[in-house]
C-alpha positions in Angstrom: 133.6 70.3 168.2 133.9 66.4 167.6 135.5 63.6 169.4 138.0 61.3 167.0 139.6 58.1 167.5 143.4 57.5 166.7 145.4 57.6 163.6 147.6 54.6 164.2 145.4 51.8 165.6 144.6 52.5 169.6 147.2 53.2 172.1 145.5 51.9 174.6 146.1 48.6 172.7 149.9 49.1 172.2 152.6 47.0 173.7 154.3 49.2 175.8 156.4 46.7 177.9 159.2 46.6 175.1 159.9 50.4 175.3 159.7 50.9 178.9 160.7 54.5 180.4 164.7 54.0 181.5 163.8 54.1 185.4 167.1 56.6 185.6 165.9 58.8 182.7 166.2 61.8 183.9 162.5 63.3 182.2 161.2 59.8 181.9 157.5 61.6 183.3 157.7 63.6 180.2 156.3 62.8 176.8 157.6 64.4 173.9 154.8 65.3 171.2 155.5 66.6 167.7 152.5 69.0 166.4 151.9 67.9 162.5 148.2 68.0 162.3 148.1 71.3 159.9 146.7 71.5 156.4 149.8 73.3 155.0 147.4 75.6 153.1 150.2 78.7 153.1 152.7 76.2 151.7 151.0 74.4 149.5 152.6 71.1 149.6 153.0 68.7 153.0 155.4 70.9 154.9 156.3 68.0 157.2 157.8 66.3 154.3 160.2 69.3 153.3 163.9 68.8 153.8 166.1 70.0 155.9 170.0 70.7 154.8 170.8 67.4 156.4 168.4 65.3 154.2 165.9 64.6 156.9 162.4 65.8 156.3 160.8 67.8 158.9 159.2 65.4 160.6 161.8 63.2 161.2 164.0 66.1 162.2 161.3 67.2 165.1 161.0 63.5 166.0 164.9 63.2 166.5 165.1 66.6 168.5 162.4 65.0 171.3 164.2 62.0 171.1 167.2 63.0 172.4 165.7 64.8 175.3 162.6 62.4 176.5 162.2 58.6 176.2 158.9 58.5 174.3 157.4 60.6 171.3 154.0 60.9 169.7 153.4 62.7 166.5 150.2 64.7 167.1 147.8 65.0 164.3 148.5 62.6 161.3 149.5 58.9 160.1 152.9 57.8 161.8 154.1 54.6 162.8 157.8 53.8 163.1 158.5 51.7 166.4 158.5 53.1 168.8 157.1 56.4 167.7 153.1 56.9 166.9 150.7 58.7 165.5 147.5 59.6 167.0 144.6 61.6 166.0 143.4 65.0 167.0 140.8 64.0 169.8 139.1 67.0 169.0 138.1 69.0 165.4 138.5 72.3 164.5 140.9 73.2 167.7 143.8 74.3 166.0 147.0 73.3 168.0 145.1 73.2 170.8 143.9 69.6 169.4 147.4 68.4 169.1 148.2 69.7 172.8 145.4 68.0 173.9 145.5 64.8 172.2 149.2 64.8 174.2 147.9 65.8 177.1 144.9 63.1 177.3 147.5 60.1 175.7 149.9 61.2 178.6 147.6 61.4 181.5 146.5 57.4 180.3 150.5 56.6 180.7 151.1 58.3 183.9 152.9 61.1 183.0 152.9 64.7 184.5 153.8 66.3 181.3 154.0 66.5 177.8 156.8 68.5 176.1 155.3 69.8 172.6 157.1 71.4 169.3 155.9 72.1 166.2 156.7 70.3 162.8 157.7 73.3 161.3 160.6 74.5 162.6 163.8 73.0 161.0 166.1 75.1 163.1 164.8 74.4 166.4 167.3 71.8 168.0 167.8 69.3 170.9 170.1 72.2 172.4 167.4 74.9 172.0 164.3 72.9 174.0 166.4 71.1 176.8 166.1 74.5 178.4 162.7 74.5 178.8 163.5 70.9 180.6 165.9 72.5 182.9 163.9 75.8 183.8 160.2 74.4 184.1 157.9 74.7 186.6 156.1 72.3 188.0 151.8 72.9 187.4 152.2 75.4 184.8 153.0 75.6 181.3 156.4 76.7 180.3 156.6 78.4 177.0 159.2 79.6 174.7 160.0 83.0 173.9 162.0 84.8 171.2 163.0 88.5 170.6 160.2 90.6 171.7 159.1 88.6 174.5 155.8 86.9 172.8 155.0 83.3 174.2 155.7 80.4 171.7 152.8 78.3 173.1 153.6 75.3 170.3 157.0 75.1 171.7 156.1 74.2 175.7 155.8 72.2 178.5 152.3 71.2 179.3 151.6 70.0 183.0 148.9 66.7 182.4 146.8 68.0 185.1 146.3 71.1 182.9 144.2 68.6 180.5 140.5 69.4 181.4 140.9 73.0 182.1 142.6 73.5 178.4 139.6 71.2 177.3 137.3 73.5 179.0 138.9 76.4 177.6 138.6 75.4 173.7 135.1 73.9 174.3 133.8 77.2 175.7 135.8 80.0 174.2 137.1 78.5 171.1 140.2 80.5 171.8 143.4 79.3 171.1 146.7 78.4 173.3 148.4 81.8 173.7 144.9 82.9 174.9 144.8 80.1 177.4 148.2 80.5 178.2 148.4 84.3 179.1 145.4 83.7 180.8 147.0 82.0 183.9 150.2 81.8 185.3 152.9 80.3 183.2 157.0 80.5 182.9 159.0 81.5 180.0 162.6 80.2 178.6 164.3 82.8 176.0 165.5 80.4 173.4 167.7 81.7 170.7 166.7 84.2 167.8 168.6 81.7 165.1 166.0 79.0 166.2 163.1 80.9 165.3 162.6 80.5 162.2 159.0 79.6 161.0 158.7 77.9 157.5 154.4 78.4 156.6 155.0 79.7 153.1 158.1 79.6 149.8 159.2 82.7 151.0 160.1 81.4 154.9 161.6 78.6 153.1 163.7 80.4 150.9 164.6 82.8 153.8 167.0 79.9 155.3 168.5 76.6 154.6 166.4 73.9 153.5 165.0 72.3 150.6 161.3 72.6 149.2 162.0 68.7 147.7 159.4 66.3 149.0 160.9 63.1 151.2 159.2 59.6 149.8 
């Protein structure tokens, strides 16, 4: 398992003073990270560049939801760079989602913020509405997780305490488990979000299951 650098030039670099956290923002220690670093190999094409009914792709639709709740957003895991949103490489290879959590985790603890609010690229349904409640329930020092029908944790839709960065690091480096592992593992909170939010698009068939569009934005 390999160290990488950035996508989007170094954010250590980055001029941060013209985007400064609202001091009266209510979750202005939170940083909002969309997960996009999959190889869409079930799909076939880029599924962050699928449509939703509204005309936005994917990714620009997960970017909006964060933005609405938190005052700054990363985009986990691929090229991005639309001021004042980022991408940022995976620091690590062959993680999984784990990489993306971590990359959040390790770019927030630089900024001096206590947690990072994560959601995957993938979900065109999941809305603004739908994660503020993991906002409003979450405890402090442990992750906070999703959950639909039947009770299973939704670790790529959670709130990720930065202290938690080296013992997820830990966890990946020695187990090469993933994040529900790591999650059910130690103490953690769950916030039942909606079953009409749950909707998962890794192949055609999710996509044709619900409204969206398999055209490709530019």
């Amino acid at each position: 398992m390999t160290s990488r650098s950035t996508l989007s030039g170094d954010p250590a670099s980055k001029d941060f003073s013209r985007h400064e956290r609202p001091p009266d923002h209510p979750h202005r220690d939170v940083l909002g990270a969309v997960l996009a670093g999959g190889k869409s190999s079930r799909m076939g094409i880029d599924k962050a560049m699928l449509r939703t009914a509204d005309g936005k792709t994917y990714l620009d639709h997960a970017i909006s939801t964060l933005k609405a709740l938190v005052p700054l957003v990363i985009v986990a895991g691929r090229d991005y760079e639309r001021e004042p949103t980022f991408g940022l490489h995976d620091v690590v290879s062959c993680a999984g989602p784990a990489a993306g959590v971590l990359t959040a985790l390790q770019f927030a603890r630089s900024q001096g913020l206590a947690s990072v609010l994560v959601i995957p690229v993938d979900m065109p349904d999941l809305h603004s509405e739908h994660v503020r409640r993991l906002l409003v329930l979450r405890q402090a020092g442990d992750p906070t997780c999703a959950t639909f029908a039947g009770g299973r944790l939704e670790p790529l839709i959670a709130i990720y305490p930065t202290d938690a960065l080296d013992e997820l690091r830990d966890w990946v480096v020695s187990t090469r488990c993933g994040l529900s592992a790591w999650v059910a593992s130690r103490r953690h909170h769950l916030v039942k979000l909606p079953p009409s939010a749950a909707r998962n698009v890794n192949t055609q068939a999710d996509l044709d299951g619900g409204i969206g569009s398999s055209e490709l934005g530019p």
